[in-house]
C-alpha positions in Angstrom: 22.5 0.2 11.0 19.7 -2.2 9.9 20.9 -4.4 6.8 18.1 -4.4 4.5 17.5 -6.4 1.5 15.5 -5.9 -1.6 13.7 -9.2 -3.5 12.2 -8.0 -6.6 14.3 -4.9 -7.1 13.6 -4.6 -10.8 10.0 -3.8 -10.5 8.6 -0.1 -10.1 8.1 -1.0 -6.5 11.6 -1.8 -6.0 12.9 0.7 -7.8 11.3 3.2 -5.4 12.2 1.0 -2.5 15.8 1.8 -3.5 15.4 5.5 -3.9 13.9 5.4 -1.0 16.6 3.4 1.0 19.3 5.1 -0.1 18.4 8.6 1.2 17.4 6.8 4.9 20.2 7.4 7.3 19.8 4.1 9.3 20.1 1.7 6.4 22.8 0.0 4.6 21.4 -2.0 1.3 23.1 -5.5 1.8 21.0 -7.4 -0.8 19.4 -6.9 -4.5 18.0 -9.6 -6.2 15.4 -10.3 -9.2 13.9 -12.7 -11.0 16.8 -11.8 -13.9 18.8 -13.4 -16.5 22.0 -13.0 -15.6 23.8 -10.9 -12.6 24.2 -7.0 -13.4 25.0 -4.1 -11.2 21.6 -2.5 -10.4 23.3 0.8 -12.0 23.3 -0.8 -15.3 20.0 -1.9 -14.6 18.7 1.7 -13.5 21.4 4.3 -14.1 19.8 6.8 -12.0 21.8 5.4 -9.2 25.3 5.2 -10.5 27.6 6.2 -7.9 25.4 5.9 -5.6 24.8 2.0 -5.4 27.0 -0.5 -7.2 25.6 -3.9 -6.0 25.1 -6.7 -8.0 21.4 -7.7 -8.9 21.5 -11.3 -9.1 18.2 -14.4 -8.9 17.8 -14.6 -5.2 20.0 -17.0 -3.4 17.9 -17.6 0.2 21.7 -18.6 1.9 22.6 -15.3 0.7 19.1 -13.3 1.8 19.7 -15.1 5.5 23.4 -14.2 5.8 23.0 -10.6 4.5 20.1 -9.0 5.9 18.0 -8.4 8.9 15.0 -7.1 7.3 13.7 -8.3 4.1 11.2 -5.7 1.4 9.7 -8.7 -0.9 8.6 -6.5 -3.9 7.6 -9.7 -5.7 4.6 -10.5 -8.0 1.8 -11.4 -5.5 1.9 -15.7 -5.2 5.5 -15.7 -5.2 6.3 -14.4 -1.4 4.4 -17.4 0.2 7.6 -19.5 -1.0 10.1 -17.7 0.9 8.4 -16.1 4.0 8.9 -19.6 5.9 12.4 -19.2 5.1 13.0 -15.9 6.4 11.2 -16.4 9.3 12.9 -19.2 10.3 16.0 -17.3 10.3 14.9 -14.6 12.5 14.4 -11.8 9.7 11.6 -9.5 9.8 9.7 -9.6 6.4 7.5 -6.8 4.7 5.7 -8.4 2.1 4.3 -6.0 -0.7 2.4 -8.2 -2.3 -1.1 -9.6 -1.9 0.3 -12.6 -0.1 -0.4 -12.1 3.5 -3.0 -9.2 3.2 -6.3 -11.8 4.0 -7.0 -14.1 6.9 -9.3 -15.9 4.9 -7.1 -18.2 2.5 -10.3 -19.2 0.6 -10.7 -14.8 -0.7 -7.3 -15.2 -1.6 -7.7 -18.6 -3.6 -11.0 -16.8 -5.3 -9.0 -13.3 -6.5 -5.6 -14.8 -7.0 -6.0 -18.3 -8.6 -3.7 -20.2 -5.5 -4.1 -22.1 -3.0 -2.5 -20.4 -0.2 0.5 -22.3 0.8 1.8 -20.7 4.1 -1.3 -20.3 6.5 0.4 -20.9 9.4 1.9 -17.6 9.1 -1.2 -15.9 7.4 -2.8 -15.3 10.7 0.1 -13.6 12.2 1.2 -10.9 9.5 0.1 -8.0 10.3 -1.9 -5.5 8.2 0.4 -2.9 7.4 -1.4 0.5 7.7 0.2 2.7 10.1 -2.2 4.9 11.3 -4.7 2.4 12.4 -2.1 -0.8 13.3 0.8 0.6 14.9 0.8 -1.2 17.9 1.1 -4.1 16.8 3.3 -3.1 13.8 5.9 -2.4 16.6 5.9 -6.1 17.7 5.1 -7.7 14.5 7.7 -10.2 12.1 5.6 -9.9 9.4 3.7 -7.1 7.5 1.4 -7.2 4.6 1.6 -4.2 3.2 -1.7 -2.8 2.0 -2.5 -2.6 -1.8 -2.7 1.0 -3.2 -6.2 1.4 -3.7 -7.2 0.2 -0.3 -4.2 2.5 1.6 -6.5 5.6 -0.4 -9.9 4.0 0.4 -9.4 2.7 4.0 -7.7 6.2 5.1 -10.3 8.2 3.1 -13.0 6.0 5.2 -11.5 4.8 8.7 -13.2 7.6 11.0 -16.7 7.6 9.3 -16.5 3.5 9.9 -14.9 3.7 13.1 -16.9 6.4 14.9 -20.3 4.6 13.2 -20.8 7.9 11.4 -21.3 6.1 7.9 -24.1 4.1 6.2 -22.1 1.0 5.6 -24.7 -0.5 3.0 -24.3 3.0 0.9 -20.4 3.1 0.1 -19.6 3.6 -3.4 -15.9 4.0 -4.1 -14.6 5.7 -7.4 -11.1 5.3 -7.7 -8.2 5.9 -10.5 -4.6 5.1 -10.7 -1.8 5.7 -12.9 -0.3 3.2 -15.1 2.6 2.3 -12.7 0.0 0.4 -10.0 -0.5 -2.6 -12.4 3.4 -3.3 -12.1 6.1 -3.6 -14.7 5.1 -5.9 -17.6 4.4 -6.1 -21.2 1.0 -6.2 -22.2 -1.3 -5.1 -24.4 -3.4 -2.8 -22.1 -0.6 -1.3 -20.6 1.3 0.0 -23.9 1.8 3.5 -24.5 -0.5 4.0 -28.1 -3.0 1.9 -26.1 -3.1 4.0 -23.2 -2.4 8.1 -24.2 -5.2 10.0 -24.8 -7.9 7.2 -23.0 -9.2 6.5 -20.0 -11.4 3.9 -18.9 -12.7 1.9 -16.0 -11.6 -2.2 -15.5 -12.5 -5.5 -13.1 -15.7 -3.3 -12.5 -16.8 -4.5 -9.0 -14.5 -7.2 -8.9 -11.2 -6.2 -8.6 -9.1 -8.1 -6.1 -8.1 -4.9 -4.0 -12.2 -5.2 -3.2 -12.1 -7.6 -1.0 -9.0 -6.7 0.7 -11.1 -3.2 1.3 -14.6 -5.1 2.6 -12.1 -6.9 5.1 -10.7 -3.7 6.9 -14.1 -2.0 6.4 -16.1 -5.3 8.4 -13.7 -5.7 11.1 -14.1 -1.9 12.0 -17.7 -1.6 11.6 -18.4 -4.9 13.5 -20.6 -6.3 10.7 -20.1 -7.5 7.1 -19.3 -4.3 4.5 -19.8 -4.7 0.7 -18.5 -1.6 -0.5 -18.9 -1.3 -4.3 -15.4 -0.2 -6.3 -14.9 0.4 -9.5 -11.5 1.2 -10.6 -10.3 3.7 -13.7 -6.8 3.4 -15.2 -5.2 7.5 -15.5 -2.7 7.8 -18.7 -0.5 8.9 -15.9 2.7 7.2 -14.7 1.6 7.8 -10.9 -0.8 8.6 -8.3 -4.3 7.6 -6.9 -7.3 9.5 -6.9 -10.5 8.0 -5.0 -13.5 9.7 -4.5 -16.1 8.0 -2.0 -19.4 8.6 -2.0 -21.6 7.1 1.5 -25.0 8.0 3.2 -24.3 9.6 7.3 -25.8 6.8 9.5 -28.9 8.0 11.8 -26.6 8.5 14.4 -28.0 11.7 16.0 -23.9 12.6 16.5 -23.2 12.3 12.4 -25.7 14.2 12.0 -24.5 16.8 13.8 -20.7 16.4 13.8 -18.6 18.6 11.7 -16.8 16.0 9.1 -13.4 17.9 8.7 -13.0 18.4 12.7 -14.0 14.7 13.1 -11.0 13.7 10.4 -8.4 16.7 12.0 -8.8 15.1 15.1 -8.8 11.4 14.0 -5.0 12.1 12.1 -4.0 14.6 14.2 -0.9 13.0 15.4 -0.5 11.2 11.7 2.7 12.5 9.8 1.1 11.7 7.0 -2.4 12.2 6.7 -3.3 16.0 5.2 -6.8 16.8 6.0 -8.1 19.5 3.5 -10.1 23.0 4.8 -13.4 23.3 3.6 -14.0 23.5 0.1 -10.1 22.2 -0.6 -9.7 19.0 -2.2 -6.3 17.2 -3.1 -5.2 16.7 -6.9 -2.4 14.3 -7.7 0.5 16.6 -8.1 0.2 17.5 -4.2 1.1 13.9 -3.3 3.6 12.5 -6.5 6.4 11.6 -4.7 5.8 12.2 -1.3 4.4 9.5 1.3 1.0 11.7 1.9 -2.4 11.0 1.9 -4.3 14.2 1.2 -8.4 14.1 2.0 -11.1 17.0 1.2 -14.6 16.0 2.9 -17.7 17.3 1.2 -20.9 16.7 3.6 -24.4 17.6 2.6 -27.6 16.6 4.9 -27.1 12.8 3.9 -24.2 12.1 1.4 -20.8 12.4 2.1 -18.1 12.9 -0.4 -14.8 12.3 0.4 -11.8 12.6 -1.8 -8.0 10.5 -1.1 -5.0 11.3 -3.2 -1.6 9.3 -2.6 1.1 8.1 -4.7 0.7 4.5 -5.4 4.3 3.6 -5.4 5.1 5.7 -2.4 2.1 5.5 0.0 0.6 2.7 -1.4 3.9 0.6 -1.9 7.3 1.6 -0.8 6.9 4.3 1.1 4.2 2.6 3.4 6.7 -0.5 3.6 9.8 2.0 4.9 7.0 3.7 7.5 6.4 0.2 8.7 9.9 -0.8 9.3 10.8 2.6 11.0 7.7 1.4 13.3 9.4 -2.2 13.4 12.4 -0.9 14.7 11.2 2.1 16.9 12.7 4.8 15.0 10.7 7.8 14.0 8.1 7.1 11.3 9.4 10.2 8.7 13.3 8.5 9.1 13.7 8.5 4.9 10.6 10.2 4.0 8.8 12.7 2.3 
C-alpha cells in the first residue's frame, strides 16, 4: 500500500483529492493537514465522509508529514509549497505539487505573475510538468511533479498535436476559455459570492492571467520557437468544469492542409485513457466530463481556421484527478487505478 498524505485538505482541491483517494485500492490516507484553527476530524470538517475516514485534520507538523507518508499531494495556495518541498525531498518522499510552484523553469515568469521571489530553484529545474499524455516517461522516474493548472491541462491537450505535428499557425492562436467558480479556490471574496455571481457571466485578467504563461511555455517548447497565444478567461456561474474553445490558422504545411483533423487527434490519444476525441460535428459540453477525469475535444476545420473545443472538470482533470494519474505513473500501477 502507498501511504499518502494530504497538505491542504480543506480546499476544494483537497476535498476531491480525498474522494478520490478513498475509492483507490492501493492507498491508505496516513496524513491530513490544513492551514486550521484547531485539530478536527476531517468528517466534522466535510461530513460526506463520516464513516468512511476519521482522521484528524490538524496545521501540518513536517516530523509528522516525514514519518507518515511516502508520497505527499500539496493542495496548498500557490507560494506556499516552495517552503516545504526541500523538506520532503530530503526525506526521500515523492511530492505532487498542485500549485503554481514548480510549473516554470523560468523563476523570473513566476516572480512577474505571482508576486515571489522563487525560493527553491534548485529543485525548480527538476520537477516535472505533470501532464500525462505528453510527459510520462519521465513522470515514471520523477520526485517531483507540478501539476498543470486547469486551464492549461484543457488548452495544452486541446492544442498538443496541431503544435507538435507543425500543423498550426503559432502566431494565430486565440484561446476562449471558461471555468466554474470552484477553479479560483475556496475563499471569501467579493467576486466569488453567490448574489455576485448567479445570473452573470463575464470575462477577467483579459490577456494576462497567470495560467498564460504557464500555456506559452508548453506551447514554445513543442513548437521550437517562442508562442504568444492570446487567453482570455470567462468565469461560468457554475460550481465546475472547463470549457475552452481555440481558435488557430493551419500552417502552410502542404500535410495540414491535407490531413484530416479528427484522424490526426484519434491517432495522437489513441492509447490515452483519458482523452475522448469527438466524431465530426460532436462537440463536448460540461456535463460529459463533471466528475470524471476526461478530457473531451470536437475539432472543427475549415480551409484555414481550426476550431477546437476542450471540456474537463477543473478539480478532477485539472487538479486532483491529474495528481492521482501522475502518482499511479510514479509508482507504475495502471493510470485508471481510482478513476473515472
Amino acid at each position: 500500500m502507498i501511504n499518502a498524505g494530504i497538505i491542504g485538505a480543506t480546499g476544494y482541491a483537497g476535498e476531491e483529492l480525498l474522494d478520490i483517494l478513498l475509492r483507490h485500492p492501493m492507498v491508505r490516507i496516513t496524513h491530513i493537514s490544513a492551514k486550521i484553527d484547531k485539530p478536527r476530524k476531517i468528517s466534522e470538517i466535510f461530513p460526506r465522509f463520516k464513516n468512511r475516514i476519521e482522521l484528524i485534520c490538524q496545521h501540518p507538523h513536517p516530523k509528522d508529514i516525514v514519518a507518515q507518508c511516502d508520497v505527499v499531494f500539496l493542495a496548498l495556495p500557490h507560494t506556499v509549497s516552495m517552503e516545504m518541498v526541500p523538506l520532503l525531498l530530503k526525506h526521500g518522499k515523492k511530492v505532487i505539487d498542485l500549485s503554481a510552484d514548480y510549473r516554470f523553469k523560468d523563476a523570473k515568469i513566476y516572480k512577474k505573475y505571482y508576486g515571489l521571489s522563487h525560493k527553491d530553484k534548485q529543485h525548480l529545474h527538476e520537477a516535472v510538468y505533470g501532464l500525462p499524455e505528453i510527459y510520462r516517461a519521465k513522470i515514471k522516474n520523477a520526485r517531483l511533479i507540478a501539476n498543470p493548472g486547469c486551464y492549461p491541462t484543457a488548452t495544452l491537450l486541446g492544442l498538443a498535436p496541431l503544435v507538435t505535428l507543425g500543423f498550426a499557425d503559432n502566431t494565430s492562436i486565440i484561446i476562449d476559455a471558461k471555468s466554474g467558480v470552484t477553479g479560483g479556490g475556496r475563499r471569501i471574496a467579493e467576486g466569488f459570492l453567490f448574489s455576485e455571481i448567479n445570473e452573470d457571466f463575464k470575462a477577467y485578467k483579459v490577456d494576462c492571467h497567470q495560467h498564460a504563461p504557464e500555456i506559452n511555455q508548453e506551447l514554445s517548447k513543442w513548437a521550437g520557437r517562442k508562442v504568444n497565444a492570446t487567453f482570455v478567461p470567462h468565469l461560468l456561474p457554475l460550481d465546475r468544469g472547463i470549457l475552452t474553445t481555440i481558435y488557430v490558422k493551419k500552417s502552410q504545411k502542404r500535410e495540414a492542409r491535407s490531413q484530416k483533423l479528427i484522424h490526426l487527434y484519434k491517432k495522437f490519444y489513441k492509447t490515452e485513457p483519458f482523452v475522448r476525441i469527438r466524431e465530426e460535428g460532436d462537440f463536448p459540453r460540461l456535463q460529459d466530463v463533471v466528475k470524471t477525469n476526461s478530457c473531451d475535444i470536437g475539432i472543427k476545420e475549415s480551409d484555414s481556421i481550426i476550431i477546437i473545443i476542450a471540456a474537463i472538470d477543473n478539480l478532477v482533470k485539472g487538479a486532483s484527478g491529474q495528481a492521482v494519474q501522475n502518482m499511479n505513473i510514479m509508482y507504475k500501477l495502471s493510470e485508471k487505478t481510482g478513476l473515472v
